[in-house]
C-alpha positions as CSV (number, residue, x, y, z in Angstrom):
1,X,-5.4,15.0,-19.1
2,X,-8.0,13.3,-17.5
3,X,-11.4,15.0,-15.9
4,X,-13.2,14.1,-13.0
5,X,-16.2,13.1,-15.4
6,X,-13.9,10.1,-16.4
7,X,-14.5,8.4,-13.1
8,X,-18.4,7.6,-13.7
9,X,-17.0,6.6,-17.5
10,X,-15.3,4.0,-16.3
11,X,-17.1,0.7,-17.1
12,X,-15.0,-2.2,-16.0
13,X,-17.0,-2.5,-13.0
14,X,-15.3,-6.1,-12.5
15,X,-12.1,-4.4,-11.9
16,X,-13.5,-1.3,-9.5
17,X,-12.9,-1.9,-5.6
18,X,-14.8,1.0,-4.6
19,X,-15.7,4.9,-6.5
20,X,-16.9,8.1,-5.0
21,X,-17.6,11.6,-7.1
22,X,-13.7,12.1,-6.4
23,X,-11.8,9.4,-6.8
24,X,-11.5,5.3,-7.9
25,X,-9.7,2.3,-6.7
26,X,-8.9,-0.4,-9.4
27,X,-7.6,-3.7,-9.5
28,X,-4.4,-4.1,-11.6
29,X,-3.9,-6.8,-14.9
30,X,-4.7,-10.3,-13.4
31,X,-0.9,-11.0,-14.1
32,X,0.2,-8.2,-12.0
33,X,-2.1,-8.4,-8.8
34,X,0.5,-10.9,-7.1
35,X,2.6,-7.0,-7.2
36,X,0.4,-4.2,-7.3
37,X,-2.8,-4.1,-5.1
38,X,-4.3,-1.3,-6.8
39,X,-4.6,1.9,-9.0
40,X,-5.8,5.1,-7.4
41,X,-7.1,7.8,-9.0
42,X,-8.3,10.9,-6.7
43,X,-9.2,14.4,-8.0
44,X,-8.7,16.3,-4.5
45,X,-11.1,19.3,-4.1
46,X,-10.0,22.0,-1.2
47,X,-11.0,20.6,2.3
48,X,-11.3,17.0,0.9
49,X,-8.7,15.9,3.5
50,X,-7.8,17.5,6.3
51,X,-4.4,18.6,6.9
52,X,-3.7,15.5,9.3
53,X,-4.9,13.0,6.8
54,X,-1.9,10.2,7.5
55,X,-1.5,6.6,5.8
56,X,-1.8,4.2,8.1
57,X,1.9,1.5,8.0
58,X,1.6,-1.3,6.0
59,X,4.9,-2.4,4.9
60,X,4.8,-1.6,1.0
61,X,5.9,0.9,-1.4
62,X,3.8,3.6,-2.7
63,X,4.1,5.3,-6.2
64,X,2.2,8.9,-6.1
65,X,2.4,10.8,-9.6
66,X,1.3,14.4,-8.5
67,X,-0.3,17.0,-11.0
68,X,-0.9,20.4,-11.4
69,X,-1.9,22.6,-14.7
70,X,1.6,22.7,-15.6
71,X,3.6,20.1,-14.5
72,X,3.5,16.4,-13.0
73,X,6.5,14.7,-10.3
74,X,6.6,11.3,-9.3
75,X,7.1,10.6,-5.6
76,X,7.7,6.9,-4.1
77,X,7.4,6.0,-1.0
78,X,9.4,3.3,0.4
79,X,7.4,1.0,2.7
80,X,6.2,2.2,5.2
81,X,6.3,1.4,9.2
82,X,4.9,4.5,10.6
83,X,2.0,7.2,9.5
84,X,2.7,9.1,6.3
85,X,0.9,12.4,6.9
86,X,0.2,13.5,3.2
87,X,-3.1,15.8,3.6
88,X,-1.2,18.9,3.3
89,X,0.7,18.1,0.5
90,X,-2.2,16.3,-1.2
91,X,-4.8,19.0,-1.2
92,X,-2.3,21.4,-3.6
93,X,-2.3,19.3,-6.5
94,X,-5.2,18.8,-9.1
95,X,-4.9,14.9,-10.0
96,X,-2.9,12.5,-8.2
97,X,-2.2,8.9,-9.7
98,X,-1.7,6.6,-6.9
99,X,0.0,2.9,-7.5
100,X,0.0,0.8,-4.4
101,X,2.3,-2.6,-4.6
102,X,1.5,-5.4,-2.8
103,X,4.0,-6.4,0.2
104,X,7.5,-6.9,-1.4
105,X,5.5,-6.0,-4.6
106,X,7.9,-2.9,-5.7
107,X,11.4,-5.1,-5.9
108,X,9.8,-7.1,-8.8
109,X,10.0,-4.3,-10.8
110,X,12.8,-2.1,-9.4
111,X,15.2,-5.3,-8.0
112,X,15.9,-2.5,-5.6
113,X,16.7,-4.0,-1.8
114,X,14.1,-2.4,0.0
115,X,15.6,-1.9,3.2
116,X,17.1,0.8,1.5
117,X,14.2,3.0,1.2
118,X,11.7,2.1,3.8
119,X,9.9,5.3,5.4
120,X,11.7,6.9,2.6
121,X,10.3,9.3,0.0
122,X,12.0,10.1,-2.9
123,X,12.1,11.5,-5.7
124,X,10.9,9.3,-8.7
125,X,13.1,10.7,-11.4
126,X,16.1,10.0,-9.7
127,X,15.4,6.4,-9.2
128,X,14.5,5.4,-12.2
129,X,13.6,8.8,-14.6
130,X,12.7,6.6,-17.9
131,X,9.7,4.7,-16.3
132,X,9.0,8.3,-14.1
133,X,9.0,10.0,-17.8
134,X,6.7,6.9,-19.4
135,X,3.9,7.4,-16.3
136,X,4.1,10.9,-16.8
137,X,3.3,10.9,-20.3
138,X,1.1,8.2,-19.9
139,X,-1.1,9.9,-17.5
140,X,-0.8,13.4,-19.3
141,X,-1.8,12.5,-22.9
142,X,-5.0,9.6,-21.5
143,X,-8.2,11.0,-22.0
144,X,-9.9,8.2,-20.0
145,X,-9.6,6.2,-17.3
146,X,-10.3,2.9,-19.4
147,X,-7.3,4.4,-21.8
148,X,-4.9,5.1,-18.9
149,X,-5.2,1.6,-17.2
150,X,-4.6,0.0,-20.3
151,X,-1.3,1.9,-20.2
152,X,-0.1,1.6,-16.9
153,X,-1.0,-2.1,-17.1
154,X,1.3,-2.5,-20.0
155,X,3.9,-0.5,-19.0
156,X,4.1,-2.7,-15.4
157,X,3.9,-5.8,-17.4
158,X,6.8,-4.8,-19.5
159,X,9.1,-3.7,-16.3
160,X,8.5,-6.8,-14.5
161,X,11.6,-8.2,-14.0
162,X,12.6,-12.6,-15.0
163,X,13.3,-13.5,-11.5
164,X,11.2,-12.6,-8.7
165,X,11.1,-14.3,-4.9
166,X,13.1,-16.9,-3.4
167,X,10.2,-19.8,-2.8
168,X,11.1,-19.8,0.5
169,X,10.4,-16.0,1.4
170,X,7.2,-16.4,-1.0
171,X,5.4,-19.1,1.7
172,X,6.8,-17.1,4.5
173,X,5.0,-13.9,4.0
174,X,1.9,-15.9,2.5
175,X,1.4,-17.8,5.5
176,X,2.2,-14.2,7.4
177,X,-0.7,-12.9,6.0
178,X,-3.2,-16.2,6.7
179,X,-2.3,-16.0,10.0
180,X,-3.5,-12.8,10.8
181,X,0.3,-12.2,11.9
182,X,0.5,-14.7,14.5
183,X,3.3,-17.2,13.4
184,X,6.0,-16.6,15.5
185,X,9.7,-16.8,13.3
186,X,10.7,-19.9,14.6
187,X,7.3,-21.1,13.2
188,X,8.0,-19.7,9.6
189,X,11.6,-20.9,9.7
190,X,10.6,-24.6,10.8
191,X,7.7,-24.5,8.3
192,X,10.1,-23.2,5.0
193,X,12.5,-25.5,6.2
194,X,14.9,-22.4,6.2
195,X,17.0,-21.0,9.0
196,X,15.8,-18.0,10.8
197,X,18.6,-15.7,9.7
198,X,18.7,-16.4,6.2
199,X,14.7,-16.2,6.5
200,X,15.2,-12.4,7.9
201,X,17.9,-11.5,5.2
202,X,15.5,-12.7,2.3
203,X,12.4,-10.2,3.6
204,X,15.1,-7.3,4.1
205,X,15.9,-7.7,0.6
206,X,12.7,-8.0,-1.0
207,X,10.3,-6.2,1.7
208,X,12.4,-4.0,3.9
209,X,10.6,-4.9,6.8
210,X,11.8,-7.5,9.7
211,X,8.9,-10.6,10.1
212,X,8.5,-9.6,13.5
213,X,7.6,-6.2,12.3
214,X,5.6,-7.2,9.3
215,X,4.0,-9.9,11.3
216,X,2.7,-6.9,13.7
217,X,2.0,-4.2,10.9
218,X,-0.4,-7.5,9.4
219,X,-2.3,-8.0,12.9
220,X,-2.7,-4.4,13.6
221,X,-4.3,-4.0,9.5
222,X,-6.6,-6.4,10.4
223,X,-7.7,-5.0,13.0
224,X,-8.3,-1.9,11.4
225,X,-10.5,-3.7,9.2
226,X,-12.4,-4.4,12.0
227,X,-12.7,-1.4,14.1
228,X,-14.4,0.2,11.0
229,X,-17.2,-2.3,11.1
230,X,-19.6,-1.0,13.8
231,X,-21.0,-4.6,14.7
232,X,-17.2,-5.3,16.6
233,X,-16.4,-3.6,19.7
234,X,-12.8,-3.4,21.4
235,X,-12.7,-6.3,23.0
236,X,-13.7,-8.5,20.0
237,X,-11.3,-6.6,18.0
238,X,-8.2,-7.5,20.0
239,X,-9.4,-11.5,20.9
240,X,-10.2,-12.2,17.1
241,X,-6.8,-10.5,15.8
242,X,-4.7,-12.9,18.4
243,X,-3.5,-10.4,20.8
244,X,-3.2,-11.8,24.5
245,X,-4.6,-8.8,26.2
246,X,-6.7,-5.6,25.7
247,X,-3.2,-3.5,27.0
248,X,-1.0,-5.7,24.8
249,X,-3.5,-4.7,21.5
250,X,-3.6,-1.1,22.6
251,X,0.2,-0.8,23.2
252,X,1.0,-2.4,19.7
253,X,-1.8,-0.5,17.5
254,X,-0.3,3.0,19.5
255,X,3.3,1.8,18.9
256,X,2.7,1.2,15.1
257,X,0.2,4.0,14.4
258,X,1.0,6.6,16.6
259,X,-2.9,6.4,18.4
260,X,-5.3,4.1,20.5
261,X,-7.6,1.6,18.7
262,X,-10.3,3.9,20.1
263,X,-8.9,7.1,18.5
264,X,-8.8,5.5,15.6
265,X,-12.7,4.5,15.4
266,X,-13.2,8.4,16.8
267,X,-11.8,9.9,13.9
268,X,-11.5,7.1,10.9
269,X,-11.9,9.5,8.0
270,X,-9.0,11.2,9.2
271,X,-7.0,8.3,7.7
272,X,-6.3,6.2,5.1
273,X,-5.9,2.4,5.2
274,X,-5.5,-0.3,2.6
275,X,-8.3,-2.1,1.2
276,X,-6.4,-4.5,-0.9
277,X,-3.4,-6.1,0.5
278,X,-4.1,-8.4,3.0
C-alpha cells in the first residue's frame, strides 16, 4: 500500500496538475485524457476537511476507491448536478484513490446510459465487481505512485470500449465547453446539422445531463474559476461568463450550487471544484 512519502517520489512532473504534503492530481495516459481528467490521490489527515466539504456539480462521474487498514470499497458517483457533501465520509478512511472522467467520459468504458445514475452513488462492486476487484488490487499491492499509474492507465486503456460518441454529440458538447455555455440548443442543433430532440437523447445517453443543464453547470464552472482569482470581482465574474445580469448570475450559481457567488469566495476551501475538465 502506498505511503504518503510516495507523493514527493513522484517524478513525472509533466503529468502533475498540482501536489500538496497530502495529496496529488495527475493527468491520465495521453490516449485516455479525451475520458478521464485526472487521477487523485489524497491521504486525509483528521480535520483536513471539514465536515461540509461538498463537490461542486459538474456533470461527470466520479470513481472513489476508499481505504482503511483492512479493507478497500469502490464508490461511483454518477454525474453530478448538485453538491456532493463527502467531508464526513472522507475524513474516516486512510487513502482514497480518486478517478475523475471527463464529461460523458465514464460511458466509454462502462456503455452504461448515464441518465441512469446521475446524482447517484453506488456501490462499485455491483456495477461492475471484476474492474472494482482489479483497482482494488492494483492500489493495494503498488508501492509507488509511478507504479500505480502505470497500472490504472493500463487497466483504463484495456476497458475502453470500440465504439464511443455519435460525431454529432462529440461537436455538441465541444462547442458547449468553448462557449463558456452560451449556445443556446437551437444553436447546437443548427450547427450539428441534427435535430434538437435526437440532439437531447444522444447527451442523455452518454452524459446524463440535459444541454440546457450542462450548458449552465459549464457557465457556472467557469465562473468558479474565476471567483478564486482575486484580481476579478462580481461584476466581472458574471459579464465575462455571459450572464445578462448580476441577479440572473446569482440566481443560476445558488440554483446549481446551493450558495451565492459571494459565499462561495467567503469560504472557497470549504469546497472542491474541478481543475481539469473544462
Amino acid at each position: 500500500m502506498l505511503m504518503k512519502n510516495s507523493i514527493q517520489n513522484y517524478m513525472k512532473n509533466s503529468r502533475v496538475l498540482i501536489r500538496g504534503n497530502d495529496f496529488i492530481y495527475i493527468r491520465p495516459h495521453s490516449e485516455l485524457r479525451n475520458f478521464i481528467s485526472n487521477y487523485t490521490i489524497t491521504f486525509p489527515d483528521i480535520g483536513m476537511m471539514s465536515d461540509n466539504y461538498a463537490v461542486m456539480p459538474h456533470g461527470s462521474a466520479t470513481l472513489v476507491l476508499s481505504c482503511t487498514d483492512s479493507h478497500i470499497h469502490g464508490n461511483l458517483f454518477g454525474p453530478i448536478t448538485k453538491p456532493s457533501f463527502v467531508g464526513k465520509s472522507a475524513n474516516n478512511f486512510s487513502l482514497l484513490f480518486i478517478v475523475e472522467f471527463q464529461p460523458a467520459g465514464y460511458y466509454a468504458f462502462s456503455g452504461m446510459p448515464q441518465k441512469e445514475i446521475t446524482d447517484c452513488v453506488l456501490d462499485f462492486e455491483h456495477i461492475n465487481s471484476s474492474m472494482n476487484r482489479l483497482m482494488a488490487n492494483e492500489l493495494e499491492t503498488s508501492l509507488s505512485i509511478q507504479e500505480l499509474i502505470m497500472k490504472m492507465d493500463r487497466l483504463f486503456l484495456a476497458h475502453l470500449k470500440g465504439t464511443f460518441y455519435r460525431q454529432e454529440f462529440s461537436q455538441a458538447s465541444n462547442l458547449i465547453i468553448n462557449s463558456g455555455g452560451t449556445f443556446s440548443v437551437k444553436e447546437l442543433s443548427q450547427n450539428v446539422f441534427y435535430s434538437e430532440r435526437h440532439l437531447g437523447r444522444l447527451f442523455d445517453e452518454y452524459m446524463g445531463v440535459g444541454i440546457k443543464s450542462f450548458s449552465r453547470l459549464v457557465r457556472v464552472n467557469r465562473s468558479i474559476r474565476l471567483l478564486q482569482r482575486h484580481d476579478y470581482n462580481l461584476t466581472q465574474v458574471f459579464m465575462e461568463t455571459g450572464f445578462y445580469d448580476m441577479p440572473h448570475f446569482i440566481h443560476d450559481f445558488k440554483a446549481i450550487c446551493g450558495i451565492t457567488p459571494q459565499e462561495y469566495r467567503d469560504h472557497m476551501s470549504d469546497f472542491y471544484s474541478e481543475i481539469a475538465k473544462f
